[in-house]
matplotlib code that plots the C-alpha trace (Angstrom):
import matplotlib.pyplot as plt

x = [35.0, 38.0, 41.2, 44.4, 47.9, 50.5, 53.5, 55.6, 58.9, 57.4, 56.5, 60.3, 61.6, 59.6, 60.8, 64.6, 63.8, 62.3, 65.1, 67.9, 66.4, 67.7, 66.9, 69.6, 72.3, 75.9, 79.2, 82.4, 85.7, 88.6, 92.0, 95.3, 98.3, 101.0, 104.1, 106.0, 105.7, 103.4, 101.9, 100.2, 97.2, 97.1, 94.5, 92.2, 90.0, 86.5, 85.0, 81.8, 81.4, 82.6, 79.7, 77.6, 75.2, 74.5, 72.7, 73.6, 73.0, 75.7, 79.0, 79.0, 76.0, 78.6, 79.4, 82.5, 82.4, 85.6, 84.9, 84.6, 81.6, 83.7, 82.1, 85.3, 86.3, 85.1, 85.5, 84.0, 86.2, 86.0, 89.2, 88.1, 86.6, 83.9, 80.7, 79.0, 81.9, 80.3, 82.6, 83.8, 85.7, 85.7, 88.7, 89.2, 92.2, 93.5, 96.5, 97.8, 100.1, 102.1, 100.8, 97.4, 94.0, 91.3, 87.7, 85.1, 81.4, 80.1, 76.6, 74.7, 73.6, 73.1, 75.3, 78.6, 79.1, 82.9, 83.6, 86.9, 88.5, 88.1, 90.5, 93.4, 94.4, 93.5, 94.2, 93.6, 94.4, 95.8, 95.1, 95.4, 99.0, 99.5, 98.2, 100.0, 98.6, 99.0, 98.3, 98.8, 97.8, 98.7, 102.6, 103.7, 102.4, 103.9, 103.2, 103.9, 103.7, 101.2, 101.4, 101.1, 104.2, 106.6, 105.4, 105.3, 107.1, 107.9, 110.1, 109.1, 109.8, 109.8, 110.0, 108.0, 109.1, 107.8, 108.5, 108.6, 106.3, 107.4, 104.6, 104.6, 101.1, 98.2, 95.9, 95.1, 97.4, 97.4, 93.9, 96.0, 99.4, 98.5, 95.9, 98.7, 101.2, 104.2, 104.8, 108.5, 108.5, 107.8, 104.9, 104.7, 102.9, 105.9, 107.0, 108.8, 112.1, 113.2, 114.5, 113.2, 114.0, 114.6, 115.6, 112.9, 112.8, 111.0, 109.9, 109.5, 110.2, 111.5, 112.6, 115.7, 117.8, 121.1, 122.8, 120.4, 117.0, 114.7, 111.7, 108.3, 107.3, 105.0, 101.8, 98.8, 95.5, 94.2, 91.4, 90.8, 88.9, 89.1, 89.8, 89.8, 89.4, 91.7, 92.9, 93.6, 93.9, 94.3, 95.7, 98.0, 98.5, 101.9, 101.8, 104.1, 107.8, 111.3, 112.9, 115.9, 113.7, 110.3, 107.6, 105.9, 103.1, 102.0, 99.3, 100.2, 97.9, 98.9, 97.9, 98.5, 96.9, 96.5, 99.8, 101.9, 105.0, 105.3, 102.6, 102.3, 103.0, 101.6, 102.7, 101.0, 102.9, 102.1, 104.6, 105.3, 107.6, 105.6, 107.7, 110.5, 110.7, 112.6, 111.7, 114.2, 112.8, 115.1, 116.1, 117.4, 121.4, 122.7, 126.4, 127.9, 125.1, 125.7, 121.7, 121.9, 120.7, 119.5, 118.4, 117.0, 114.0, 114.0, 114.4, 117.0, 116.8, 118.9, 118.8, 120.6, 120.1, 117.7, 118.4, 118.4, 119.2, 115.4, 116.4, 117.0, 114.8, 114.6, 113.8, 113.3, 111.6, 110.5, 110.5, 109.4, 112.9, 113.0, 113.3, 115.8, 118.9, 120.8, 122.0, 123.0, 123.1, 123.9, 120.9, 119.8, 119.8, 118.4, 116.1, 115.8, 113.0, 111.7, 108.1, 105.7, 104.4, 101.0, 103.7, 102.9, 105.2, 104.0, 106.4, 106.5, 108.1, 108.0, 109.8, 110.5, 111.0, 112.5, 111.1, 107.6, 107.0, 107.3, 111.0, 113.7, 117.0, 118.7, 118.1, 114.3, 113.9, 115.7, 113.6, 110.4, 111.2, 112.7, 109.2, 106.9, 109.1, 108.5, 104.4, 104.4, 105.5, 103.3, 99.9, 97.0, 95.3, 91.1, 88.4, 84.7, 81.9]
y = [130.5, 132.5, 130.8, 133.0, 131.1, 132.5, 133.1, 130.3, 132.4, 132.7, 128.6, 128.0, 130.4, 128.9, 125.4, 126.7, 128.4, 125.4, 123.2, 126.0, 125.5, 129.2, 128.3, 125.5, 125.7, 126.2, 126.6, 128.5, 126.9, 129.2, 127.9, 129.8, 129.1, 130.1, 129.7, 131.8, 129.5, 128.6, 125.3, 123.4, 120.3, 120.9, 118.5, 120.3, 117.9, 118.5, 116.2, 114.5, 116.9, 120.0, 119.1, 118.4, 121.4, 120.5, 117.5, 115.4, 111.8, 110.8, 112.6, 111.6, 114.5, 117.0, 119.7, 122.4, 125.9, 127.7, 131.7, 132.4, 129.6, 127.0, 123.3, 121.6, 117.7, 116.5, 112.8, 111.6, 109.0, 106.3, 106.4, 104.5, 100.7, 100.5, 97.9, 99.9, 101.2, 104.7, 108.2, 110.3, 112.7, 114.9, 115.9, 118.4, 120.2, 123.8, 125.4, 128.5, 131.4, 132.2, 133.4, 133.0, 132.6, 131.4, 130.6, 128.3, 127.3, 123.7, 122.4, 119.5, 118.2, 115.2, 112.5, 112.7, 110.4, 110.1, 109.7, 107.3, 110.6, 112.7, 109.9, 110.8, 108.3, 104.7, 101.1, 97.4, 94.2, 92.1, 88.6, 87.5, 88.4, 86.2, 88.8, 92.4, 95.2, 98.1, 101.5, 105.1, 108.6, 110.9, 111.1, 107.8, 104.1, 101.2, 97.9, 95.6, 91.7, 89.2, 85.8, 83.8, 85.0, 83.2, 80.0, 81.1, 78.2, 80.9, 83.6, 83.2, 86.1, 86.7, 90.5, 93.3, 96.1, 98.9, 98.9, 101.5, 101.7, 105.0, 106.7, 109.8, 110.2, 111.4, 108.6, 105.7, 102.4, 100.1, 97.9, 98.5, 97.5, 94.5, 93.6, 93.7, 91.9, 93.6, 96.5, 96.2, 97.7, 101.4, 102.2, 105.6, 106.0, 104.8, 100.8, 99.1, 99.8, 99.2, 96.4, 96.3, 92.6, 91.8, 95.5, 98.0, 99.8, 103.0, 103.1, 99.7, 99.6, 97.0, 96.9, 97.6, 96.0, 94.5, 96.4, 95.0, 95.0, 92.6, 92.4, 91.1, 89.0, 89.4, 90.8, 88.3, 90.5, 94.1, 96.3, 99.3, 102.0, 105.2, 104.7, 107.6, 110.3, 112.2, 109.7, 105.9, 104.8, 101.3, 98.7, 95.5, 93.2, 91.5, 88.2, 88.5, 87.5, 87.0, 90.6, 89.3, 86.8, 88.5, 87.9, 91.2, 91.4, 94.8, 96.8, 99.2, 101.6, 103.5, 106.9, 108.7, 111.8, 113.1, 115.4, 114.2, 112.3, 111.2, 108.8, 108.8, 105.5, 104.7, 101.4, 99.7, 97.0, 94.5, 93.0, 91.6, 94.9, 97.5, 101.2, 99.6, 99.3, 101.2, 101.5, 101.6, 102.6, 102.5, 103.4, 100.4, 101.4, 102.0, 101.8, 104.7, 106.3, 108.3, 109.3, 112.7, 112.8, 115.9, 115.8, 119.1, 118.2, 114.3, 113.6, 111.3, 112.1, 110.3, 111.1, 108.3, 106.6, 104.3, 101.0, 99.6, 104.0, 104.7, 108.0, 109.4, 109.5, 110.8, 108.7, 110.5, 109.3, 111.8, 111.1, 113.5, 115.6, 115.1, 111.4, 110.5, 108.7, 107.4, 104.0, 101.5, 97.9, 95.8, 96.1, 99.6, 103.6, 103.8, 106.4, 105.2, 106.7, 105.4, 104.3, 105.7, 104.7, 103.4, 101.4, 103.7, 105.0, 108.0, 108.6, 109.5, 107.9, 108.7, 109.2, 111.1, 110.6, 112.5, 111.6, 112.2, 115.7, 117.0, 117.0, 116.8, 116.8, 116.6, 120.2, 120.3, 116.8, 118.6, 121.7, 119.4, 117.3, 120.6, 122.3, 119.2, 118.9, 122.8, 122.1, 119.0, 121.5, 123.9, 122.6, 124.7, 126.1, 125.6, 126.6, 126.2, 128.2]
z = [100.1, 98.8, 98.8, 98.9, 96.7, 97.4, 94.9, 93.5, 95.0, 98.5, 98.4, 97.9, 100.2, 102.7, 101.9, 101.9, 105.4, 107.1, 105.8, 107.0, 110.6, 111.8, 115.1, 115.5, 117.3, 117.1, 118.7, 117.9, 117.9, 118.1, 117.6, 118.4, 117.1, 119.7, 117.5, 115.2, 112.7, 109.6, 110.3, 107.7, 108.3, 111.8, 113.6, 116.1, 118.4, 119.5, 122.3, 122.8, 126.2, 124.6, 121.8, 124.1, 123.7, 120.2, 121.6, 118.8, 118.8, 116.3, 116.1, 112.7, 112.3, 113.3, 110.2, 110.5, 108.8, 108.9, 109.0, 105.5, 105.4, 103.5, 105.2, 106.1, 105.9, 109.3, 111.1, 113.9, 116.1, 118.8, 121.1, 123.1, 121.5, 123.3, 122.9, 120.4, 119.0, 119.2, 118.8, 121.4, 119.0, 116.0, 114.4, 111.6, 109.9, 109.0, 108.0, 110.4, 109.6, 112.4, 115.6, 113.7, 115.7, 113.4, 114.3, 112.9, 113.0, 114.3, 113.7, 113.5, 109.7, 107.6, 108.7, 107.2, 104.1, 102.0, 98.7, 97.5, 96.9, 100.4, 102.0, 103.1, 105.8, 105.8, 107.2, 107.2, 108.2, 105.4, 105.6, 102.0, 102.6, 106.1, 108.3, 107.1, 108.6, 106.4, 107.1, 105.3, 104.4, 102.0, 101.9, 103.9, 103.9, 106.8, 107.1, 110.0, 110.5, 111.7, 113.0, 110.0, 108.6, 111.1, 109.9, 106.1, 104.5, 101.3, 103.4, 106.9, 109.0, 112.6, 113.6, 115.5, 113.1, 111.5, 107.5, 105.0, 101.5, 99.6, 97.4, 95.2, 94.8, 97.4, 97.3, 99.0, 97.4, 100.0, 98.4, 94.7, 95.6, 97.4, 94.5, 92.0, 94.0, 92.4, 95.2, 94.9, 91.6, 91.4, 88.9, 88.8, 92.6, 94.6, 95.6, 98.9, 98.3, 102.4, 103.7, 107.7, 108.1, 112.2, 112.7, 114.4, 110.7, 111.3, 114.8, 115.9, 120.1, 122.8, 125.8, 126.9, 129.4, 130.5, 127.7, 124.8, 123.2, 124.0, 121.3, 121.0, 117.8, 115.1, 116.4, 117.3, 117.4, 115.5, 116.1, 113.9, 115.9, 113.2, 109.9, 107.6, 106.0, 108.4, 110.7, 111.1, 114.6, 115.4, 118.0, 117.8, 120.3, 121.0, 123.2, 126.7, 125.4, 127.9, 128.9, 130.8, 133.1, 133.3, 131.0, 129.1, 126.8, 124.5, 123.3, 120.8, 119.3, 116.2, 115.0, 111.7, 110.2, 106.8, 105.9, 108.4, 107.8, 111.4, 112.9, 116.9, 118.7, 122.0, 123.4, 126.9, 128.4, 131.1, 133.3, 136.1, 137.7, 136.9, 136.3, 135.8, 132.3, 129.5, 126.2, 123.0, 119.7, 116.3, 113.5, 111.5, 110.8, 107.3, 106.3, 106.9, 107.7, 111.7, 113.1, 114.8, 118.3, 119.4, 123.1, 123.7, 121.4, 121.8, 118.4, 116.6, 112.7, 109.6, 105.9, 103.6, 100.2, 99.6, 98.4, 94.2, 93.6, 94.4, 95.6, 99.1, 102.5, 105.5, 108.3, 112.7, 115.8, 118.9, 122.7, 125.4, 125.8, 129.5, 129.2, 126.7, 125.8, 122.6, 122.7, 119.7, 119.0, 116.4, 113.9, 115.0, 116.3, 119.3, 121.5, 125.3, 127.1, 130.7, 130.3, 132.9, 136.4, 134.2, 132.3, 128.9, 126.8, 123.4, 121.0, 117.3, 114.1, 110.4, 107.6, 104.1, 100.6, 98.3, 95.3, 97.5, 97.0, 99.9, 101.4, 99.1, 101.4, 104.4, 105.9, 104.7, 106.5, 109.9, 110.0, 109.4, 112.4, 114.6, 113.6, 114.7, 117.8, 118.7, 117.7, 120.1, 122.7, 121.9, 120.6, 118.8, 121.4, 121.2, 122.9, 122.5, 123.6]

ax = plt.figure().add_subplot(projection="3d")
ax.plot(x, y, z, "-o")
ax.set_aspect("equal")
plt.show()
């Protein structure tokens, strides 16, 4: 019998063709960028129906190419918490020139695995430190309070607000910081240097009525539904507290993506008059500091010095510009905005350092919120096909 080999070369060719799997198939994202502006780690979403057609199993198999064949950082999410906590999303990011259309490649692969150093957004519930969540990504950091702190015999605190952690550095501290125990003191990566106390801080909400703010306490439940590389997403839940007679409870779930400085807020109420409601999110006040509402964007914007001379920062919130109004009380700047007939209300809230990198004053702070205002307005457009 003669046998026939055939070259070493051809075996591995082979090999590389059958693992290639030429007949797979793909889609093609393009994304348009609509603006006449350059706009840097935008987000672009894919859903579960639009991938479809791939007839992947896991979203977590999904792989992105941009046109020049680069495999980009990809994340599948679940927006939804549902029993098997499986994805219905899969976000990606690229930078676009203005009026820039870009396209890119999506597949199915190996299931996406991280390394430590890919994440750029990430969040936790903190126990260890009576029930912190934290949450960041790679220019801002927050944490907000939990239950067990109201009844903290060291420094008991009783507040719904949104506080500020300042970092210079790109990676993830929150795990470090806590570990060490000595966040207030700036190590080279950045420290909490803000005092939120009982005022909103950076986005913290209410409800507004009878000429004041009526505010929930710390928060009694979290559920982390995406958490990193590119976006944390996650839910606290605040139990029904006295707005001038009628009981309301909240559910508010928190987004932030890598290289923004804003994170998007989306709060659900219950109550017992529903559509009725109006929402007032702040700005904690600063001596002498005025914040600068600008109604044809929906945006309210301060830049001030931080406290102990740790520098300067930046701190805005964004409402939908046809439903807003600027208001004050004692602790706090406020935006009013009427929350919808499915008692809802989105908004967005961030901050800047100058010391981060990123920002360093007053005008650079303005045009960054102006520019994410006119981006909300006018989203990248995609398509897939």
């Amino acid at each position: 019998m003669t046998r026939h080999f055939l070259p070493l070369a051809a075996l591995l060719g082979l090999a590389a063709l059958a693992q290639a799997d030429t007949t797979a198939p793909s889609l093609t994202v393009t994304a348009a960028n609509k603006l006449g502006l350059a706009r840097a780690n935008q987000t672009l979403e894919i859903t579960a129906v639009q991938l479809a057609p791939l007839g992947a199993k896991d979203l977590a198999m999904i792989h992105v190419q941009d046109a020049a064949g680069k495999e980009l950082l990809v994340q599948a999410v679940d927006t939804n918490y549902d029993a098997f906590h499986k994805a219905d999303l899969v976000i990606f990011q690229s930078d676009f020139g203005t009026n820039e259309t870009k396209t890119f490649t999506v597949t199915t692969g190996k299931k996406q695995e991280y390394d430590k150093e890919q994440f750029k957004a990430f969040g936790r519930f903190v126990r260890e430190r009576f029930d912190d969540f934290a949450w960041e990504n790679d220019r801002i950091a927050h944490r907000t309070y939990g239950k067990a702190l109201e009844t903290w015999e060291g420094e008991p605190l009783t507040s719904s607000t949104v506080d500020i952690w300042s970092k210079r550095t790109p990676r993830m501290v929150i795990n470090d910081w806590y570990l060490a125990d000595h966040y207030h003191h700036d190590s080279g990566e950045g420290a909490d240097f803000y005092s939120a106390g009982t005022s909103r801080g950076c986005g913290g909400s209410g409800l507004w009525t009878a000429d004041q703010l009526w505010v929930a306490k710390n928060f009694v439940n979290s559920r982390v539904l995406a958490n990193g590389p590119l976006r944390v997403l996650f839910e606290l839940d605040y139990e029904a507290w006295d707005v001038n007679g009628q009981k309301v409870s909240e559910t508010k779930r928190i987004s932030l993506d890598a290289g923004s400085q804003l994170d998007h807020f989306q709060s659900t109420y219950k109550s017992e008059q529903a559509g009725t409601l109006t929402c007032g999110i702040g700005i904690r006040k600063m001596p002498g500091i005025v914040a600068d509402f600008n109604a044809a964007n929906g945006s309210l914007i301060a830049w001030m010095p931080m406290e102990k001379n740790t520098g300067e920062q930046g701190v805005a919130l964004l409402v939908n510009p046809k439903s807003v109004g600027k208001t004050e009380d004692k602790l706090n700047e406020l935006l009013l905005t009427k929350v919808g007939p499915d008692n809802t209300v989105s908004y967005w809230a961030g901050f800047a350092w100058n010391k981060g990198g990123h920002i360093a004053d007053a005008p650079a702070w303005k045009r960054y919120v102006d520019e994410f205002a006119q981006g909300l307005s006018s989203p990248i457009e995609v398509s897939v096909k």
